[in-house]
FIKOLZA-1660 file (N, C-alpha, C; in steps of 0.1 Angstrom, whole numbers, plus 5000, padded with zeros to 4 digits):
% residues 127
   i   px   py   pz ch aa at
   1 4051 6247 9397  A  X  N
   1 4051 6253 9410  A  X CA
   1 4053 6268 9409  A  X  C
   2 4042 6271 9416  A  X  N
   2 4042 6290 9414  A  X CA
   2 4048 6294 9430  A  X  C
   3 4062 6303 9430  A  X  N
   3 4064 6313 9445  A  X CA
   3 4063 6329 9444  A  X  C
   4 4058 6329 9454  A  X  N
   4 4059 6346 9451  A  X CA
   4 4070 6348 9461  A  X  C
   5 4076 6358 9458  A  X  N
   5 4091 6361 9467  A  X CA
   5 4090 6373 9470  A  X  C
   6 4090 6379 9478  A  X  N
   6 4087 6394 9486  A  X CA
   6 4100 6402 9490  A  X  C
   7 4104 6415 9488  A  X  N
   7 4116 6420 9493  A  X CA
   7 4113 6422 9505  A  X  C
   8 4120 6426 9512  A  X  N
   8 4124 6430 9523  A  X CA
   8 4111 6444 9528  A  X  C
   9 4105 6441 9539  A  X  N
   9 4102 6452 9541  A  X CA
   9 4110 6467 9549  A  X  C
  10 4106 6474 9558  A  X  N
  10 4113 6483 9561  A  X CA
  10 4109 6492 9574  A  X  C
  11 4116 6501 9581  A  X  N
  11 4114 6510 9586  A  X CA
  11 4112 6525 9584  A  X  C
  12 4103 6532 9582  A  X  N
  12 4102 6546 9577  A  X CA
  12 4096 6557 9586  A  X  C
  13 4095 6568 9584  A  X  N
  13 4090 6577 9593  A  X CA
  13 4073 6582 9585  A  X  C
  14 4067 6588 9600  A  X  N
  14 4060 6593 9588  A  X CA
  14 4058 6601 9580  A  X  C
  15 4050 6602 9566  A  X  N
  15 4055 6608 9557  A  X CA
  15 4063 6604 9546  A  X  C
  16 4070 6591 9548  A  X  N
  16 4083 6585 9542  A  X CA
  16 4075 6576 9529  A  X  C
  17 4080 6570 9523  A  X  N
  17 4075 6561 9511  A  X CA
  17 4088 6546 9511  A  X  C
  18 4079 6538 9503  A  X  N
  18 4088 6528 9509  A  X CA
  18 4080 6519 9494  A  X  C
  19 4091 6507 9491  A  X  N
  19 4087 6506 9475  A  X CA
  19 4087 6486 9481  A  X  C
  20 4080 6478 9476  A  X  N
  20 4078 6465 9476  A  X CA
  20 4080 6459 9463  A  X  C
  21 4081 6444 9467  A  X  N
  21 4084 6439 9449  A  X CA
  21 4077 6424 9456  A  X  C
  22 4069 6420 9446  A  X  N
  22 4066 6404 9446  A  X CA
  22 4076 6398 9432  A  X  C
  23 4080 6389 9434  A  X  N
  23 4086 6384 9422  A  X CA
  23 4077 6374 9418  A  X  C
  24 4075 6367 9408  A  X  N
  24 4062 6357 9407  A  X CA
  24 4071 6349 9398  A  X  C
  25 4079 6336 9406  A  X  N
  25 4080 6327 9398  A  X CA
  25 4072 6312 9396  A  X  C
  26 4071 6312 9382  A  X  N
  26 4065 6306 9373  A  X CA
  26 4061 6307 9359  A  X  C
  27 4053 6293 9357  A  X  N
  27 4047 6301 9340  A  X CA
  27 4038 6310 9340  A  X  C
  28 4028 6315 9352  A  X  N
  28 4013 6319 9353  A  X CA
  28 4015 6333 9355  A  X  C
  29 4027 6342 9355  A  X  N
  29 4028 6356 9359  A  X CA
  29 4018 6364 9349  A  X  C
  30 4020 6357 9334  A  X  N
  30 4014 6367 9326  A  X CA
  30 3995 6363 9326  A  X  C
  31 3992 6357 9334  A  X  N
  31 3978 6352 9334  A  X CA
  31 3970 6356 9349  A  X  C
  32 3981 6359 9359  A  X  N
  32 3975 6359 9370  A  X CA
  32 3972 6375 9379  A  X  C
  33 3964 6375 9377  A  X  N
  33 3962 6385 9395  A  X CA
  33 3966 6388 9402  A  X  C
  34 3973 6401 9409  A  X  N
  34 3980 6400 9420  A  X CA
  34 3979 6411 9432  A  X  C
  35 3979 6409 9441  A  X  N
  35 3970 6418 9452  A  X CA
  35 3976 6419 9465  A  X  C
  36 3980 6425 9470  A  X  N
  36 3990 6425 9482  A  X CA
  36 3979 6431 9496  A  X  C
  37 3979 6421 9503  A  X  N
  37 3974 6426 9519  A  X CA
  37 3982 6430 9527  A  X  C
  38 3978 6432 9539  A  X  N
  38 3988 6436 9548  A  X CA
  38 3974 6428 9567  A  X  C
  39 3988 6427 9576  A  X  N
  39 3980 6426 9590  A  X CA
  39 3988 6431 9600  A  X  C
  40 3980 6439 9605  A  X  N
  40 3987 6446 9616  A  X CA
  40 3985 6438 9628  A  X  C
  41 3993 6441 9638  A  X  N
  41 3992 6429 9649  A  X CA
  41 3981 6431 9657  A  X  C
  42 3974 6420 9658  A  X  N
  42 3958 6419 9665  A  X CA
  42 3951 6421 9660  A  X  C
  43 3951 6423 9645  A  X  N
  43 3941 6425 9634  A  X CA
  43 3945 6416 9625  A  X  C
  44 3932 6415 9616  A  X  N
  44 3926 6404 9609  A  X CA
  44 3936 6411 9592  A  X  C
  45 3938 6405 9590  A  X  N
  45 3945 6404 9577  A  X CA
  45 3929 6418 9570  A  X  C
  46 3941 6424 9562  A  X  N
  46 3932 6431 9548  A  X CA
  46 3938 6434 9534  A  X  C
  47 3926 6436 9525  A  X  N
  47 3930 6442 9520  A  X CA
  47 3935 6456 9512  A  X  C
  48 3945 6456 9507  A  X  N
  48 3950 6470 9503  A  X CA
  48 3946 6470 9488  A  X  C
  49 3953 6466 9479  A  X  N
  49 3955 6469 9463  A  X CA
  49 3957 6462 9453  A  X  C
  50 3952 6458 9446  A  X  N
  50 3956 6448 9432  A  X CA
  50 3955 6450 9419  A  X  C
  51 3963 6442 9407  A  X  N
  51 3965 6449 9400  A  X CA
  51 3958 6433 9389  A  X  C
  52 3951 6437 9380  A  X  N
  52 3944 6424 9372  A  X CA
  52 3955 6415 9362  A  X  C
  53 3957 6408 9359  A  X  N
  53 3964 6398 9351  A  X CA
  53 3972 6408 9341  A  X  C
  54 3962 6417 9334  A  X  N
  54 3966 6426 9322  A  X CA
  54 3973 6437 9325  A  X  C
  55 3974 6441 9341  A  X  N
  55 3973 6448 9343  A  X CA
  55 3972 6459 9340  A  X  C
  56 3959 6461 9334  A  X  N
  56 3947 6472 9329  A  X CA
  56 3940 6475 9338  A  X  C
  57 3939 6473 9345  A  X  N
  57 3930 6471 9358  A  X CA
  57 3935 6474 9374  A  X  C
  58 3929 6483 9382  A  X  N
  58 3936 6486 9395  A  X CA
  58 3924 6486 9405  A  X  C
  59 3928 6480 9416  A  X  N
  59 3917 6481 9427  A  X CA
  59 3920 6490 9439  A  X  C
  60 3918 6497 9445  A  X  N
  60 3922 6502 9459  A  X CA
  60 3916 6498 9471  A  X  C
  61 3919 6497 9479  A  X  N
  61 3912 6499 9492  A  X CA
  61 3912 6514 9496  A  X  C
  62 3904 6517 9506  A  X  N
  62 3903 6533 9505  A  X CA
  62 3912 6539 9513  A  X  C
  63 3923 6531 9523  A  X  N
  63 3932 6536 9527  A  X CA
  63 3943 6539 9515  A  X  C
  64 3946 6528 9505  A  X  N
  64 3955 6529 9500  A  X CA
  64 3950 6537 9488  A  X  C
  65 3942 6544 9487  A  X  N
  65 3934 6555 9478  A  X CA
  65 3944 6565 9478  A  X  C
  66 3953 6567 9467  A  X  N
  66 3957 6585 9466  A  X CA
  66 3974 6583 9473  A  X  C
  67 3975 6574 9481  A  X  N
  67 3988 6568 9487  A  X CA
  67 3999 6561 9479  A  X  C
  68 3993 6551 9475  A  X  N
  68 3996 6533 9469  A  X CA
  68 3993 6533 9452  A  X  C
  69 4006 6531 9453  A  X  N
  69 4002 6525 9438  A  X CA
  69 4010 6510 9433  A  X  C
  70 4004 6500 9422  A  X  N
  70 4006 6492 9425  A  X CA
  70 4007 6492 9406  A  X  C
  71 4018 6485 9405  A  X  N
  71 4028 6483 9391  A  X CA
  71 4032 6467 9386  A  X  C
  72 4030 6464 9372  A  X  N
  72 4031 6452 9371  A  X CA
  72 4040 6448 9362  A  X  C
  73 4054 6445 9360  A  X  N
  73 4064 6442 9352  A  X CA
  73 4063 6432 9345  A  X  C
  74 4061 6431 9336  A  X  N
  74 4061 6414 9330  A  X CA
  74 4071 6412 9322  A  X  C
  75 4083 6418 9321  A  X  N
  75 4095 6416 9319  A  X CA
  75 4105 6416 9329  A  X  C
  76 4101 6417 9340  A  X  N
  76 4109 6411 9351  A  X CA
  76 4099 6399 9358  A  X  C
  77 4084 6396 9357  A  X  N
  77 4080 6393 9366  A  X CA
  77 4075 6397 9378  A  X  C
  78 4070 6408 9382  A  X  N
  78 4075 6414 9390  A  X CA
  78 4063 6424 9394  A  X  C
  79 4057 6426 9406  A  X  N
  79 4049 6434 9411  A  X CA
  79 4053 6444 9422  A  X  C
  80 4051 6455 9422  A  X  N
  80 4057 6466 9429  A  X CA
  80 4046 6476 9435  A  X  C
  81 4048 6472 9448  A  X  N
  81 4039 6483 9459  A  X CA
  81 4044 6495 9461  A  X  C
  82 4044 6506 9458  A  X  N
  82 4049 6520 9461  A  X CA
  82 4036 6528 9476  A  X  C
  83 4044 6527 9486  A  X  N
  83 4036 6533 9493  A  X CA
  83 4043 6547 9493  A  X  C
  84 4034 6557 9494  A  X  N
  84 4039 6569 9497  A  X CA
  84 4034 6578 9511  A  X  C
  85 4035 6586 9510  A  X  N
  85 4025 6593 9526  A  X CA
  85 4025 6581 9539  A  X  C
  86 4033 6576 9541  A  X  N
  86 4031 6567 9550  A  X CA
  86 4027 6573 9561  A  X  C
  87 4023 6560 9567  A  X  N
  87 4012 6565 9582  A  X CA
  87 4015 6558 9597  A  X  C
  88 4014 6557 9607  A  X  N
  88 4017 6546 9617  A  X CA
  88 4011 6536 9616  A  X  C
  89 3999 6542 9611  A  X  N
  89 3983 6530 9609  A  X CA
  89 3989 6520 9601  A  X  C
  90 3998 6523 9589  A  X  N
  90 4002 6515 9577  A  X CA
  90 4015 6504 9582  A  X  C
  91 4014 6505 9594  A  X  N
  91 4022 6494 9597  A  X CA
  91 4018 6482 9604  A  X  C
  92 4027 6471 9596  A  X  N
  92 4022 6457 9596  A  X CA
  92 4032 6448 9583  A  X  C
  93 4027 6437 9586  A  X  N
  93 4033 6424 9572  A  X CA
  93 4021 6426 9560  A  X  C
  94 4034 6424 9554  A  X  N
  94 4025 6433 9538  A  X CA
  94 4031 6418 9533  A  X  C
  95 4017 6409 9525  A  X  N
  95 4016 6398 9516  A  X CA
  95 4011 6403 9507  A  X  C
  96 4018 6393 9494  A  X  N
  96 4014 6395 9480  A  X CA
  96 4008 6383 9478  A  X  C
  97 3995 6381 9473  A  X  N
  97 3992 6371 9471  A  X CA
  97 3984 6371 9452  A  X  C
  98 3982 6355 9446  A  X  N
  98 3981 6356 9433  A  X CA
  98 3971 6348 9430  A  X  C
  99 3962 6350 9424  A  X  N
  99 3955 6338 9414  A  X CA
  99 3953 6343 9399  A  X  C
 100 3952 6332 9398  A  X  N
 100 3956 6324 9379  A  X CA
 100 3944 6325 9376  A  X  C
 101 3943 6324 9361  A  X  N
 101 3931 6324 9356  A  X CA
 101 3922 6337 9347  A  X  C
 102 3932 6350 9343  A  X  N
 102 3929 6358 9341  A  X CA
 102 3916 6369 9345  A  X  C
 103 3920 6368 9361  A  X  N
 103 3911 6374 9374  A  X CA
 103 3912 6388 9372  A  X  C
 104 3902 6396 9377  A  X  N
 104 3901 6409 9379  A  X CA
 104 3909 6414 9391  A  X  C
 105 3912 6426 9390  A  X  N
 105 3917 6435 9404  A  X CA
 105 3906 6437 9411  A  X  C
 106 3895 6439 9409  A  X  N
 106 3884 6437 9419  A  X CA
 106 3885 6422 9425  A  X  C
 107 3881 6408 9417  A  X  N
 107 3884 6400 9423  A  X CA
 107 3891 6397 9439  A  X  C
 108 3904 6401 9438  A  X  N
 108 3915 6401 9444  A  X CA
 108 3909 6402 9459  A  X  C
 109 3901 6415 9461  A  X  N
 109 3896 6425 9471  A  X CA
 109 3884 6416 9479  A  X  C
 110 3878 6409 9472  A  X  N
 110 3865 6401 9482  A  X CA
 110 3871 6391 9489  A  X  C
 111 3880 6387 9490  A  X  N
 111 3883 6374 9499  A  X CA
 111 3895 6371 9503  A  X  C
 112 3900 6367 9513  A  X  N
 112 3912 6361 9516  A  X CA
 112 3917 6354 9512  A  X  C
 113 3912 6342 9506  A  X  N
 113 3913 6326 9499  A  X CA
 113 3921 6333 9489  A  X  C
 114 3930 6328 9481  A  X  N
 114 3939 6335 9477  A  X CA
 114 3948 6318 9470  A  X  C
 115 3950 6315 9457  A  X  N
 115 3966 6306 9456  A  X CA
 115 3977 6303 9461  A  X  C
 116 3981 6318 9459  A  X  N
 116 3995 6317 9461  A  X CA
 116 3998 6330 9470  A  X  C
 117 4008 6326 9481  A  X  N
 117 4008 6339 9493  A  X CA
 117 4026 6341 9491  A  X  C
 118 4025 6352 9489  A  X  N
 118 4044 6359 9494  A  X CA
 118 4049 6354 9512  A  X  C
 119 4058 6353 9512  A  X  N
 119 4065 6353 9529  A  X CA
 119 4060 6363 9536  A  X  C
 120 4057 6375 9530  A  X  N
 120 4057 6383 9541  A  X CA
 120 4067 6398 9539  A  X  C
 121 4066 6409 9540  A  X  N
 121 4075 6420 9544  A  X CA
 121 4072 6425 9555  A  X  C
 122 4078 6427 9570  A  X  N
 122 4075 6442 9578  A  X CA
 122 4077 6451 9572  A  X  C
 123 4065 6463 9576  A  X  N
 123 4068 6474 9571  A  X CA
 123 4065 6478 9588  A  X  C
 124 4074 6491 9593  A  X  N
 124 4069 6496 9604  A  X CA
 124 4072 6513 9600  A  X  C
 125 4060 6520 9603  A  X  N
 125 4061 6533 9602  A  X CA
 125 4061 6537 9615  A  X  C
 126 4071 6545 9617  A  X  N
 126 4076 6553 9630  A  X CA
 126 4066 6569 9632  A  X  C
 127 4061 6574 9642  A  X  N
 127 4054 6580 9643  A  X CA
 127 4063 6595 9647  A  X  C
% end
């Protein structure tokens, strides 16, 4: 059984930076894919950023271009969204989601269908 476990998200201003963590338990952390979206309310889920199984590999979305960077611990397990320059736009539920199988960070980016999904963090940027 694979969970992804999400920290807490947050309240920031803008301008402010704000740090996320997926924790990925199971056996498949060192094999899987991991890519975190976000949906703002009345909008359709997107995506932001992922990082490939090896993580050798980075994808952005072109918001999160120059902003976001996205870190992959394999001695904790553990995936880490660093937003920086926050925005008001950048506010919404930020999910981490995973697939197995030694997937690309590109991968991540074409679709929603996804394995395994985090709970969820708010993030709200104050304007």
């Amino acid at each position: 059984q694979v969970q992804l476990l999400q920290s807490e998200g947050g309240l920031v201003e803008t301008g402010g930076s704000l740090r996320l963590s997926c924790a990925v338990a199971g056996p498949t952390f060192t094999t899987a894919a991991v890519g975190w979206f976000r949906q703002a309310p009345g909008k359709e889920r997107e995506f932001v950023i992922a990082i490939s199984w090896s993580g050798g590999s980075k994808y952005y979305s072109d918001s999160a271009n120059g902003r976001f960077t996205i870190t992959k611990d394999i001695a904790k397990n553990t995936v880490y969204l660093q937003m920086n320059s926050l925005r008001p736009e950048d506010t919404g539920e930020y999910y981490c989601a995973a697939d197995k199988g030694l997937k690309s960070a590109q991968s991540m980016a074409v679709s929603l269908v996804h394995e395994y999904w985090g709970q969820g963090s708010q993030v709200t940027v104050s304007s």
